[in-house]
N, C-alpha and C positions, 0 to 999 in steps of 0.2 A: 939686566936687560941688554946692555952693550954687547953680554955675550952670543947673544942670539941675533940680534938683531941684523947683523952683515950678513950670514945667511937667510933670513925670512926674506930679504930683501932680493936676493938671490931668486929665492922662489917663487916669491910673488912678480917677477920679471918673465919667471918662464910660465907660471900658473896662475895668474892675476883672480882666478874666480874663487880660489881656494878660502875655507873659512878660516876668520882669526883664532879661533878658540881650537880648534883642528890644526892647524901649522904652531900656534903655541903649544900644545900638550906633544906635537911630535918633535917639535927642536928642543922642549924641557929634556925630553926622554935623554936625550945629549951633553946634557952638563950638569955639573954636581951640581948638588940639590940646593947648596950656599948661595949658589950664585942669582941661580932664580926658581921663583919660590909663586905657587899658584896665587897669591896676594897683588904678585904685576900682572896678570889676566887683563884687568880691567885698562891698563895703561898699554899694553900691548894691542890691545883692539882697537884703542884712539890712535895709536901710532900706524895701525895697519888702512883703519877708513880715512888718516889723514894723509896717509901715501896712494890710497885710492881716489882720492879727489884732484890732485895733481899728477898721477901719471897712470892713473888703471883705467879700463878702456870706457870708450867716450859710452852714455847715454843714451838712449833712442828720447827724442824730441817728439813731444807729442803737441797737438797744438789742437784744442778743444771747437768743436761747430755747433755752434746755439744757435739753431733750424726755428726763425719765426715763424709762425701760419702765416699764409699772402705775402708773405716778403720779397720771394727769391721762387723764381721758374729756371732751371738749366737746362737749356736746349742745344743740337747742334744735329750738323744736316748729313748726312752720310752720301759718298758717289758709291751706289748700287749697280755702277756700270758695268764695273768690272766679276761680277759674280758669273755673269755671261746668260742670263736671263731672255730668252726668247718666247713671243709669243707668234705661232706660223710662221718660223722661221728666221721672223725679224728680231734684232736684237732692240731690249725694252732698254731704253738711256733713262734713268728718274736716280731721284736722290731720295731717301728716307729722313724724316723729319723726325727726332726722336727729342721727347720733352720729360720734365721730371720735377716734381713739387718737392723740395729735399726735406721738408717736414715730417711731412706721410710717407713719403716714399712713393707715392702714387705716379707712375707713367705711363705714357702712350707714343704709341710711333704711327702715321701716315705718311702713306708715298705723296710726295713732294718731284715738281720737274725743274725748282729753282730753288733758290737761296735768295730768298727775298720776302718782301714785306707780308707781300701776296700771299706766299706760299704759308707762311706765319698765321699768320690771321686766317684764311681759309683751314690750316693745321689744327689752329686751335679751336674755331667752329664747328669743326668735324668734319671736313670735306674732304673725301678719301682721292680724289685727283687735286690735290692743293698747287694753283699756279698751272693749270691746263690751259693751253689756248683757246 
């Protein structure tokens, strides 16, 4: 095993995704048959996923959302100013109230002319000028 080893090590530095089983049968092909012998397989792939866990590339982190019913509404108000919206002429200044139950998936958006409580509550009653003077 010593025999190969300096090289695997080699290769899994420049090809870290490579499989054990695949880079052992290609570095065996290399050295007389005495030395290492299909029986280290299994000691060669503990040696390869325990070089993998201290230096082969990191993990993607996944971090799990367990969506209660009625728990959790996310909302958040959009400046619709800038699209350049005109009606006769004039430019329409509102914001977009967009909401979203993260259980169902269920959302809705009304135009909003503030970011406020008003505007919220009129949003969520269904009141398509939410916060009109």
């Amino acid at each position: 095993m010593a025999e190969i080893w300096p090289k695997a090590l080699e290769m899994l530095r420049d090809a870290p995704e490579l499989e054990a089983k695949a880079l052992f049968e290609h570095l065996m092909a290399g050295v007389p048959p005495a030395k290492v012998e299909e029986k280290h397989l299994r000691t060669f792939q503990r040696r390869v996923r325990n070089w993998r866990l201290g230096n082969g590339p990191d993990k993607e982190v996944f971090f799990t959302q367990d969506h209660v019913p009625g728990k959790v509404l996310a909302m958040d108000w959009t400046d619709m100013g800038g699209l350049g919206i005109t009606i006769r002429g004039r430019a329409l200044k509102h914001k977009l109230l967009h909401a979203v139950l993260p259980y169902s998936n269920w959302e809705w958006a009304v135009r909003a002319h503030s970011e406020s409580t008003l505007s919220l509550r009129a949003g969520l009653e269904g009141d398509a000028v939410a916060g009109a003077p």
